[in-house]
Biotite code that builds the C-alpha atoms (Angstrom):
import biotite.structure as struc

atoms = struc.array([
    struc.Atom([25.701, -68.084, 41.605], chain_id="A", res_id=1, res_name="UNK", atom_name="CA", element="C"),
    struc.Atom([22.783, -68.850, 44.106], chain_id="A", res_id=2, res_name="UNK", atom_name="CA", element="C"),
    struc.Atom([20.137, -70.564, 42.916], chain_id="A", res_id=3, res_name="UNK", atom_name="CA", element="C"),
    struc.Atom([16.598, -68.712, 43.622], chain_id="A", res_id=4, res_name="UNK", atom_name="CA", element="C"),
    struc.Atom([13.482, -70.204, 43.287], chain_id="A", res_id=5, res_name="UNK", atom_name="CA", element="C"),
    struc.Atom([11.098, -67.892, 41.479], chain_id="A", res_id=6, res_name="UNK", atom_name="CA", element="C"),
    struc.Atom([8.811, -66.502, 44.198], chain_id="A", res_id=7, res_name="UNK", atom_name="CA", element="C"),
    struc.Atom([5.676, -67.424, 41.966], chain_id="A", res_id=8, res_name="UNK", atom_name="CA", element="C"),
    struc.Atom([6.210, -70.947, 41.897], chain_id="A", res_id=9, res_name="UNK", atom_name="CA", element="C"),
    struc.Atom([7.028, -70.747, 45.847], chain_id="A", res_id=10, res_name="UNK", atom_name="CA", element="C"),
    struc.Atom([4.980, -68.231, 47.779], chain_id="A", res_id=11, res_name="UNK", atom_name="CA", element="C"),
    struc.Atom([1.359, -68.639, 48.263], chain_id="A", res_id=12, res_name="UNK", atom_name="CA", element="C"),
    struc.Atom([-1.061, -66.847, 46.044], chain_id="A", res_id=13, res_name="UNK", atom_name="CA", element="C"),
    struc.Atom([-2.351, -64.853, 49.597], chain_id="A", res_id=14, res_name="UNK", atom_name="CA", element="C"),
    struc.Atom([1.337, -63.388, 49.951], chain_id="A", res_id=15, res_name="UNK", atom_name="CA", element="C"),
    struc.Atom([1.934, -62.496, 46.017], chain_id="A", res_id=16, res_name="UNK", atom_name="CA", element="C"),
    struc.Atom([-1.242, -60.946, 46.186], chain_id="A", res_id=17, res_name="UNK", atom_name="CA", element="C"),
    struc.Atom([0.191, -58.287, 49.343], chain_id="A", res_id=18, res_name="UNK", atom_name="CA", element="C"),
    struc.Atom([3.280, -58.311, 47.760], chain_id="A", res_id=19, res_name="UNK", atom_name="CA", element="C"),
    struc.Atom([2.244, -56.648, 44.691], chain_id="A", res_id=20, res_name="UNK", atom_name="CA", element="C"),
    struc.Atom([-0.642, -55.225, 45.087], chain_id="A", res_id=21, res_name="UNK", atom_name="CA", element="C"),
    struc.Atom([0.104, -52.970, 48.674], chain_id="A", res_id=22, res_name="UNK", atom_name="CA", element="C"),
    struc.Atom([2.746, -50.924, 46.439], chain_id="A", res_id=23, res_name="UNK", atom_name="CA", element="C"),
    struc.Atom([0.565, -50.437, 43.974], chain_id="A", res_id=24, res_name="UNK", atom_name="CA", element="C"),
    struc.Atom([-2.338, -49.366, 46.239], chain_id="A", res_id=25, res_name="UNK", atom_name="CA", element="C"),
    struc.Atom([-0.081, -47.151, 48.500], chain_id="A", res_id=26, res_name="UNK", atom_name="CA", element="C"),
    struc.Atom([0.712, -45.337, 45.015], chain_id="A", res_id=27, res_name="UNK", atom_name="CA", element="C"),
    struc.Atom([-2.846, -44.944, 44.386], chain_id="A", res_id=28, res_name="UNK", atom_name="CA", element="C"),
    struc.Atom([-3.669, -43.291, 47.581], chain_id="A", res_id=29, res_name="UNK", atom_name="CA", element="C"),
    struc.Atom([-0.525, -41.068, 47.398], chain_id="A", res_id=30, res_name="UNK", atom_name="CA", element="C"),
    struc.Atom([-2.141, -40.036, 43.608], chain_id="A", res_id=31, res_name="UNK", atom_name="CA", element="C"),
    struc.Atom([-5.490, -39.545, 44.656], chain_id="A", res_id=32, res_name="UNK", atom_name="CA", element="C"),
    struc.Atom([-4.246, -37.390, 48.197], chain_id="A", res_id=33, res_name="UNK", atom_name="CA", element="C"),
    struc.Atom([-1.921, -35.413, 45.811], chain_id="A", res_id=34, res_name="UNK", atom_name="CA", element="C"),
    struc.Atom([-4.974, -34.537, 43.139], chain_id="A", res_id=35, res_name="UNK", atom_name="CA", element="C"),
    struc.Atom([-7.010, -33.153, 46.029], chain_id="A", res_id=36, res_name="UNK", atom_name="CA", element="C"),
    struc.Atom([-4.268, -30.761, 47.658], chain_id="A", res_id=37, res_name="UNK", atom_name="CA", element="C"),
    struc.Atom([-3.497, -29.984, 43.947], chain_id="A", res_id=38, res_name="UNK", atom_name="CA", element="C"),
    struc.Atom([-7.298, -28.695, 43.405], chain_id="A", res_id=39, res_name="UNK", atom_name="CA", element="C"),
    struc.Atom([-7.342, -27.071, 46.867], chain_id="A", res_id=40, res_name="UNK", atom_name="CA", element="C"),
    struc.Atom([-4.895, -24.878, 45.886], chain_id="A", res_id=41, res_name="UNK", atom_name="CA", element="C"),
    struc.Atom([-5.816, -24.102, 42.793], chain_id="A", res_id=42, res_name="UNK", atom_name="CA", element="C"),
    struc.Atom([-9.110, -23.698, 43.765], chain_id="A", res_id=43, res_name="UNK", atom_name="CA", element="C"),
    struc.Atom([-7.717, -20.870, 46.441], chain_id="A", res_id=44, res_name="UNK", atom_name="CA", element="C"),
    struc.Atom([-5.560, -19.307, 43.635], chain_id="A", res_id=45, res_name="UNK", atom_name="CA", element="C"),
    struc.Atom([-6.849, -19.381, 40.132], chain_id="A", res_id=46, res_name="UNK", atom_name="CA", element="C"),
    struc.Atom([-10.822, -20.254, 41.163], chain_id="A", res_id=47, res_name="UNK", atom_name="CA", element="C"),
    struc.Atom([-13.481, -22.236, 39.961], chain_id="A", res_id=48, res_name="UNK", atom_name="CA", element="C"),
    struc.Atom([-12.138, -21.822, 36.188], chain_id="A", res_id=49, res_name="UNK", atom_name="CA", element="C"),
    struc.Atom([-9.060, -23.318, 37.136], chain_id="A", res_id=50, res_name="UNK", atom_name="CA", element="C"),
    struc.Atom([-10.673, -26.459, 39.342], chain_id="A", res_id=51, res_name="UNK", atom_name="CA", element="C"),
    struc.Atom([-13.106, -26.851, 36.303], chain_id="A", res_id=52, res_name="UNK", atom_name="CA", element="C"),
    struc.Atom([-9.460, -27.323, 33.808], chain_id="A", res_id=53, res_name="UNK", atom_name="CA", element="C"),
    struc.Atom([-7.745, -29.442, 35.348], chain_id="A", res_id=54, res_name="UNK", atom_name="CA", element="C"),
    struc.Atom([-10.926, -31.578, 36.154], chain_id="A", res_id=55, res_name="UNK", atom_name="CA", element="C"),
    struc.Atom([-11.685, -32.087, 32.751], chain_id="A", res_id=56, res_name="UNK", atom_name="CA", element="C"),
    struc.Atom([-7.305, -32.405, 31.318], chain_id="A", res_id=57, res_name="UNK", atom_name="CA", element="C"),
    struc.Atom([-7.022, -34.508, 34.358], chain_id="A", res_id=58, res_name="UNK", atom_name="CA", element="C"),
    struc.Atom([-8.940, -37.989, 32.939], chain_id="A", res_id=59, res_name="UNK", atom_name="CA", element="C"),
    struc.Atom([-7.239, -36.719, 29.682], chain_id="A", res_id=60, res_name="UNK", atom_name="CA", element="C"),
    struc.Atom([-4.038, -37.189, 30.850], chain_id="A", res_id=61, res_name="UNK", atom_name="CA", element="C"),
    struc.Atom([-5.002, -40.548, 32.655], chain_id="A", res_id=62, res_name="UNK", atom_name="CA", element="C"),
    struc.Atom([-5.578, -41.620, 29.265], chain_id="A", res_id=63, res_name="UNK", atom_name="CA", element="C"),
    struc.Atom([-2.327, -40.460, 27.604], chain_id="A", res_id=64, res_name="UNK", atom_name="CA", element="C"),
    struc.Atom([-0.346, -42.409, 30.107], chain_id="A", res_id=65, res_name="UNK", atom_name="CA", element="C"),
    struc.Atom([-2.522, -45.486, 29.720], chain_id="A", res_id=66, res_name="UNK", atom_name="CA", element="C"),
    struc.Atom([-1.696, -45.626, 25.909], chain_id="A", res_id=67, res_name="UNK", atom_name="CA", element="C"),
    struc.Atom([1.619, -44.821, 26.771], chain_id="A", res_id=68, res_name="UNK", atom_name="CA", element="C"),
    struc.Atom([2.052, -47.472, 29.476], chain_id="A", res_id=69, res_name="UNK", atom_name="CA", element="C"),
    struc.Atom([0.472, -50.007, 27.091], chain_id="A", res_id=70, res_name="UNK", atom_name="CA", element="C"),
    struc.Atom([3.313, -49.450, 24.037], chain_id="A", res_id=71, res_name="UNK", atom_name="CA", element="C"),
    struc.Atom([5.888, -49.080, 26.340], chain_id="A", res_id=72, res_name="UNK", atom_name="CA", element="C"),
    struc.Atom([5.558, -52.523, 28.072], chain_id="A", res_id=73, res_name="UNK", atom_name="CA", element="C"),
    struc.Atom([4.317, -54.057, 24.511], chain_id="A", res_id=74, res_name="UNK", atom_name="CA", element="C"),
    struc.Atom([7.205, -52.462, 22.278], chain_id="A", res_id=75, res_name="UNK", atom_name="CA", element="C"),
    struc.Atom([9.742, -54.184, 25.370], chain_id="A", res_id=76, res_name="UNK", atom_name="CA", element="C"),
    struc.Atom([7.872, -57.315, 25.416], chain_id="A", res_id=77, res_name="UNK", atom_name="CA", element="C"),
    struc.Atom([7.999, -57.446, 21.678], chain_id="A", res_id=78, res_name="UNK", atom_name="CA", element="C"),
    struc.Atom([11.973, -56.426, 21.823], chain_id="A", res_id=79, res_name="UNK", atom_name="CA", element="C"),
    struc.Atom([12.940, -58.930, 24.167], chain_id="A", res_id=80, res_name="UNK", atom_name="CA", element="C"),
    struc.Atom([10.992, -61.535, 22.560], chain_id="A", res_id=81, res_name="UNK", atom_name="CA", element="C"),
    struc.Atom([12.488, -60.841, 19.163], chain_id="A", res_id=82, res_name="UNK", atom_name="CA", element="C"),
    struc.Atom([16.195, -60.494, 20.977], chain_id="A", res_id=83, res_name="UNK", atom_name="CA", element="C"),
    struc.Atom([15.469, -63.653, 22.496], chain_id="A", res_id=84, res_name="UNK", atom_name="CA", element="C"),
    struc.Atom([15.279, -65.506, 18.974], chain_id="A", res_id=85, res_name="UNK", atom_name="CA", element="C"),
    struc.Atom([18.154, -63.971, 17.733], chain_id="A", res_id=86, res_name="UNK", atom_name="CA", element="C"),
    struc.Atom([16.657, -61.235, 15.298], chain_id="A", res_id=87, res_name="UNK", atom_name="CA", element="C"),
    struc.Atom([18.203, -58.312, 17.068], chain_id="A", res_id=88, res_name="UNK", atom_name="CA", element="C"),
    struc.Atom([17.884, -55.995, 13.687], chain_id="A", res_id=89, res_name="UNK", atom_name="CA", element="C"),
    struc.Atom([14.090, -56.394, 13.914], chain_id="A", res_id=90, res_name="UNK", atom_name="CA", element="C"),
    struc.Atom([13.950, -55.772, 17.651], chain_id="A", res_id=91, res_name="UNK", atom_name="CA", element="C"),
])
């Protein structure tokens, strides 16, 4: 097996920063670019009523998946850490 050093103990805090954070800007832009052909063509379809929906479910759902997000990578922390010291019924 090769040994690895972890790349946050070796890289510089200027390259973890592009590393992780490009992806998860690049994401963001694809999001927002996505949101604004969705309303255009809703907007050309269904109409102001429609545009004036999903603008108010839209922060709604942003929300949902937030709280979702935040159990999902809590309830796996909490697993692993619980796995980790043996107590694999509880996990």
């Amino acid at each position: 097996m090769e040994n690895t050093k972890n790349p946050l103990e070796s890289k510089s805090v200027v390259q973890l920063l592009l590393t992780y954070s490009v992806p998860a800007i690049i994401s963001t832009l694809i999001n927002s670019v996505y949101n604004i052909v969705d309303q255009i063509f809703i907007g050309q379809s269904v109409g102001y009523l429609g545009n004036a929906a999903t603008t108010v479910a839209y922060p709604i759902m942003t929300i949902i998946a937030a709280y979702g997000g935040m159990l999902g990578a809590g309830g796996s922390a909490y697993a692993a850490i619980r796995m980790g010291e043996g107590r694999k019924e509880e996990s």
